[in-house]
C-alpha positions as CSV (number, residue, x, y, z in Angstrom):
1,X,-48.4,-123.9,-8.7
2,X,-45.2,-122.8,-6.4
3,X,-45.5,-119.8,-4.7
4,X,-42.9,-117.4,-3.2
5,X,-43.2,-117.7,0.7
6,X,-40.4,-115.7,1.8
7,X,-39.2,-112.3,1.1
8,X,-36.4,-109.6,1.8
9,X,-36.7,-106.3,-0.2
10,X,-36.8,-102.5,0.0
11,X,-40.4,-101.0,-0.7
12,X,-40.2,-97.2,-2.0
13,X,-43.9,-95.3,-2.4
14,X,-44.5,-92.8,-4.9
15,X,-47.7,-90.6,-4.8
16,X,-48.3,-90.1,-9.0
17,X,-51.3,-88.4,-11.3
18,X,-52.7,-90.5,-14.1
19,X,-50.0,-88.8,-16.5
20,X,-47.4,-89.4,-14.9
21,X,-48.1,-93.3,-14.3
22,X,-48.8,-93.2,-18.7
23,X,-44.8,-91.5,-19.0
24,X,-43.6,-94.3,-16.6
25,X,-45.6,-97.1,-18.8
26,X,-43.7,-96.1,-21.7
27,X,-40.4,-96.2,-19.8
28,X,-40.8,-99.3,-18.5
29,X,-41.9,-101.1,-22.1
30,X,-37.8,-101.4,-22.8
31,X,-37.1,-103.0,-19.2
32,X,-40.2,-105.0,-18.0
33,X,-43.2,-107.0,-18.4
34,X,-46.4,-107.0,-17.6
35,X,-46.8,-109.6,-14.5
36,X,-48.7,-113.2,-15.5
37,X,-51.6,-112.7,-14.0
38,X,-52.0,-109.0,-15.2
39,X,-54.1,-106.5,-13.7
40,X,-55.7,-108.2,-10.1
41,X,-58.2,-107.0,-7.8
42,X,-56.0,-107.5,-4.6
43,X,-58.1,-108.2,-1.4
44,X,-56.5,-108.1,1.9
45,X,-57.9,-108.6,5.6
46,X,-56.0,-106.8,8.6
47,X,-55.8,-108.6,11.5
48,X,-55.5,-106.8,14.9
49,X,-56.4,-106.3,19.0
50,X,-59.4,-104.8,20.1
51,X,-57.7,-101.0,20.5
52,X,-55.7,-101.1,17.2
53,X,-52.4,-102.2,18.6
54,X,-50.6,-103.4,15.5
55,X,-51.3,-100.1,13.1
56,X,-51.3,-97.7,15.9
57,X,-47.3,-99.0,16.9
58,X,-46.7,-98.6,12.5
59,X,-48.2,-95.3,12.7
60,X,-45.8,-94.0,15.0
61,X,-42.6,-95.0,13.0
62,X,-40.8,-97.7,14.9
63,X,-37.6,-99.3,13.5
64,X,-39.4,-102.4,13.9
65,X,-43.1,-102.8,13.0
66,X,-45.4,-105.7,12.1
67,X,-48.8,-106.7,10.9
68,X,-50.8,-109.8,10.3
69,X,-53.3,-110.2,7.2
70,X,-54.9,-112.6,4.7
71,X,-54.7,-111.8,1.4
72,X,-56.5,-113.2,-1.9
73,X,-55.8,-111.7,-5.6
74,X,-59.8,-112.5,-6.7
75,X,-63.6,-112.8,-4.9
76,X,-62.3,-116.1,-2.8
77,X,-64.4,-119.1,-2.1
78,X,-64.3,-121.8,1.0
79,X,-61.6,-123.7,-0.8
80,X,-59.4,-121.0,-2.7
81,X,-56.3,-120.8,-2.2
82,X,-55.3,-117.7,-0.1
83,X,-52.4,-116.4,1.6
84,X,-51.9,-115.4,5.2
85,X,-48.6,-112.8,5.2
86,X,-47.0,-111.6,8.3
87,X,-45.2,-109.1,7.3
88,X,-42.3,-107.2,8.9
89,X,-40.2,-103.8,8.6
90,X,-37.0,-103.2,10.4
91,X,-34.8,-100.5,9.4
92,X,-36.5,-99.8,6.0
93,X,-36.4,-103.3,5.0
94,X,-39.5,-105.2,4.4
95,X,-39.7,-109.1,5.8
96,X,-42.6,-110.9,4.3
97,X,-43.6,-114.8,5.4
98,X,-46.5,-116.3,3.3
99,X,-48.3,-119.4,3.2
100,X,-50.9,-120.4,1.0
101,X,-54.5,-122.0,2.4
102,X,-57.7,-123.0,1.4
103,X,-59.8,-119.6,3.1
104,X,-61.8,-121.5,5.0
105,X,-59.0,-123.3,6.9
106,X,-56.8,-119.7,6.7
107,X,-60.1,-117.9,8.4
108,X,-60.5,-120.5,11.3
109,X,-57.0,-120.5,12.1
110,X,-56.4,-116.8,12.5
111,X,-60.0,-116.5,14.1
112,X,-58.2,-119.1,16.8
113,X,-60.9,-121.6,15.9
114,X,-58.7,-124.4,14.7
115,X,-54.9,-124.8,14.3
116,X,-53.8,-125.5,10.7
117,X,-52.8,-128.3,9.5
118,X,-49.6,-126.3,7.7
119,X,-46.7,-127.4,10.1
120,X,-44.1,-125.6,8.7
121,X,-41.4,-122.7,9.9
122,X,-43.7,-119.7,9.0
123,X,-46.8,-121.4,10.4
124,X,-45.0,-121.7,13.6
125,X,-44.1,-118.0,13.6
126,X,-47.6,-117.1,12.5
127,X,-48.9,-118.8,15.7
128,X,-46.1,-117.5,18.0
129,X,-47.1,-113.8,16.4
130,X,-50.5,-114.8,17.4
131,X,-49.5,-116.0,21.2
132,X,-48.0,-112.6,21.5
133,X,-50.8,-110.0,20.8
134,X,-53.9,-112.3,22.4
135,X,-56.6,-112.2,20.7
136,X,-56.9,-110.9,17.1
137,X,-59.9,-110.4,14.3
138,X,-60.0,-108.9,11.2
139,X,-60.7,-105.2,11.6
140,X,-60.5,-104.1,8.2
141,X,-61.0,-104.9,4.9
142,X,-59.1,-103.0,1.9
143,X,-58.6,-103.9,-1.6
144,X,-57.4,-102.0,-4.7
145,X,-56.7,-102.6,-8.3
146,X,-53.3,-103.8,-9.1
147,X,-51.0,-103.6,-12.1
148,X,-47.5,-105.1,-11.8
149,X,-44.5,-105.4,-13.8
150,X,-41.5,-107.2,-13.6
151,X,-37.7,-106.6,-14.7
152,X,-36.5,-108.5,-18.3
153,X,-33.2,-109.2,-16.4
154,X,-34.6,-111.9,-13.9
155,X,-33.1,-108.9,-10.7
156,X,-36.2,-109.5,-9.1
157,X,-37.2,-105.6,-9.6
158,X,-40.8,-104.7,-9.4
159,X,-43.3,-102.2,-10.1
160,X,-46.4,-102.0,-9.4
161,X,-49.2,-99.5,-9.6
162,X,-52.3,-99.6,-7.5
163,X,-55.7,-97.5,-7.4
164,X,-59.5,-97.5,-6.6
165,X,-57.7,-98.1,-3.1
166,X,-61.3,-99.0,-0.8
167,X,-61.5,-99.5,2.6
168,X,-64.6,-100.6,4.8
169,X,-65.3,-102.3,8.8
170,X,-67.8,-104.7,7.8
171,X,-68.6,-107.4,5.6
172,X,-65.3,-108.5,6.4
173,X,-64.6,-111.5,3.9
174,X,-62.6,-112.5,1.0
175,X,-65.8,-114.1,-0.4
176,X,-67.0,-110.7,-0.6
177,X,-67.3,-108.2,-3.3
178,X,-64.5,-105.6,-3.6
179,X,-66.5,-101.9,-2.2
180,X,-65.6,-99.1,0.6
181,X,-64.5,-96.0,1.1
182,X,-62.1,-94.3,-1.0
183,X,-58.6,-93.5,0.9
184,X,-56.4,-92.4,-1.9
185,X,-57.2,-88.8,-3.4
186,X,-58.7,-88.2,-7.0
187,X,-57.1,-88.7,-10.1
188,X,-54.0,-90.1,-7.8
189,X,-52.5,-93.6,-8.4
190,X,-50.0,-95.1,-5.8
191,X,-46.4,-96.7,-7.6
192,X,-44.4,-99.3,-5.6
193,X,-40.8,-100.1,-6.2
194,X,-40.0,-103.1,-4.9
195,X,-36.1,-104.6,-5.1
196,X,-33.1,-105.9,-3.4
197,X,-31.1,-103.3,-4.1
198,X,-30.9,-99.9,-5.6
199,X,-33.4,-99.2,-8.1
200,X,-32.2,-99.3,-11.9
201,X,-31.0,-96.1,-13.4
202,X,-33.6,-95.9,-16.1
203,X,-35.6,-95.8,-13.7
204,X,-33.8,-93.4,-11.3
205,X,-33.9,-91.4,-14.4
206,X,-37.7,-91.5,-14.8
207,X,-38.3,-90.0,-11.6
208,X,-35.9,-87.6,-11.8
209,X,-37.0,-86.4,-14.7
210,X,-40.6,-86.4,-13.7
211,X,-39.9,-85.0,-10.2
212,X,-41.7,-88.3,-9.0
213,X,-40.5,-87.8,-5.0
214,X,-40.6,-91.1,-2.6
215,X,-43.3,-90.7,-0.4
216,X,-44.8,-92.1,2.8
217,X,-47.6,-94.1,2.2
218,X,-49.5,-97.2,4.8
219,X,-52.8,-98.4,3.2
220,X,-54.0,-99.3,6.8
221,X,-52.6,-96.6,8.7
222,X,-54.4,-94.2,6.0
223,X,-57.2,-96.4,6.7
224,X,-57.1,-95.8,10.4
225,X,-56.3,-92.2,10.4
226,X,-59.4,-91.2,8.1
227,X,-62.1,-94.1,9.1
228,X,-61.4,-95.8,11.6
229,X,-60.2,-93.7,14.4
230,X,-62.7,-91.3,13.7
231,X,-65.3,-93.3,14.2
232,X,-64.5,-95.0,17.4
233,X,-62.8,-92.1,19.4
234,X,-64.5,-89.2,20.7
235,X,-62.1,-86.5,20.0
236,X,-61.1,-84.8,23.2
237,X,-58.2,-82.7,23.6
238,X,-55.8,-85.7,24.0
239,X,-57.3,-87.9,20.7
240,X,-57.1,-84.9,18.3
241,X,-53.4,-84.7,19.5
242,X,-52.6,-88.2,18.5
243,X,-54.1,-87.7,15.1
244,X,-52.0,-84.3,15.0
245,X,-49.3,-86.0,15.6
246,X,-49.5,-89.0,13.5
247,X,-51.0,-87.0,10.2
């Protein structure tokens, strides 16, 4: 099967309730379709240094920001196919690279045990991504429930809703069952816009009508803020400024 390896699009976040995801469902029924593989339990594990350098720079709101993970849409085996994404933001735009690997091969090339055997353009800025920052591991594993739709008119617009958002420090493998902490709040579900462009005006229409506001929204910065920093920093004066600061 051919896979998408390279993509340029905007990514608006919308925080939503359970009713108002159902109103936007039966908006979207004239416009879009349910994606092939239908509802997925996405895995995805973060790489990063040893003091958090990669989501502590996307915390504080750079025009340019970066981040390095392997991702899997099912419980992965030794020889599933997986796909290591370094993804970029500059200037609200999102830049994502892909390439698809068996995880074995995917885990021993990002744990700098073995280069891979994928010679291509985005391997090469993969391992140059991976010169820069030293030495990286996973440091967190987060995976949520998908459900995504795509546009009728072939625009390339997307929408996708995601919840049961779960976050944990160990166990850290795509061969592993989906569990962790929570880190989105009750009864909410998180919408994703994804598109070239503007976003249609049915659907500009939806949220306007709703009062649906974009929002700000990292899955791994959320992670850090409420886990992970937590429980590796004491919090002295300075640390509980930082999390002030980056709330």
């Amino acid at each position: 099967m051919a896979f998408q390896t390279v993509f340029k699009r905007y990514e608006l976040k919308y925080m939503l309730t359970s009713e108002q995801k159902q109103r936007i469902l039966e908006a979207i029924i004239p416009h879009m379709k349910p994606d092939p593989y239908g509802k997925t339990t996405i895995r995805n594990l973060y790489f990063d240094t040893d003091s958090y350098l990669l989501i502590r720079r996307t915390i504080e709101k750079p025009v340019y920001r970066e981040k390095l993970r392997i991702r899997s849409y099912c419980k992965a085996y030794a020889d599933s196919t997986v796909f290591v994404e370094l993804k970029k933001k500059y200037k609200h735009v999102v830049y994502k690279r892909r390439i698809s690997l068996p995880e074995s091969e995917a885990m021993k090339w990002l744990s700098a045990q073995k280069y891979t055997d994928n010679h291509t353009q985005i391997a090469n800025e993969i391992d140059y991504f991976m010169k820069l920052y030293g030495t990286l591991h996973p440091t967190v594993f987060l995976s949520y429930e998908r459900e995504a739709y795509y546009a009728n008119d072939n625009s390339g617009f997307r929408v996708t809703f995601d919840d049961n958002i779960l976050c944990r420090q160990e166990d850290l493998s795509l061969q592993s069952d989906a569990y962790g902490t929570p880190i989105l709040p009750r009864g909410k579900v998180l919408m994703e816009l994804k598109c070239s462009g503007g976003i249609p005006l049915w659907m500009a229409s939806v949220l306007s009508k709703e009062k649906i506001y974009k929002t700000a929204f990292s899955k791994y910065g959320t992670a850090y803020r409420t886990i992970i920093f937590p429980q590796t920093h004491t919090m002295n004066p300075y640390n509980m400024l930082e999390v002030a600061a980056n709330a």
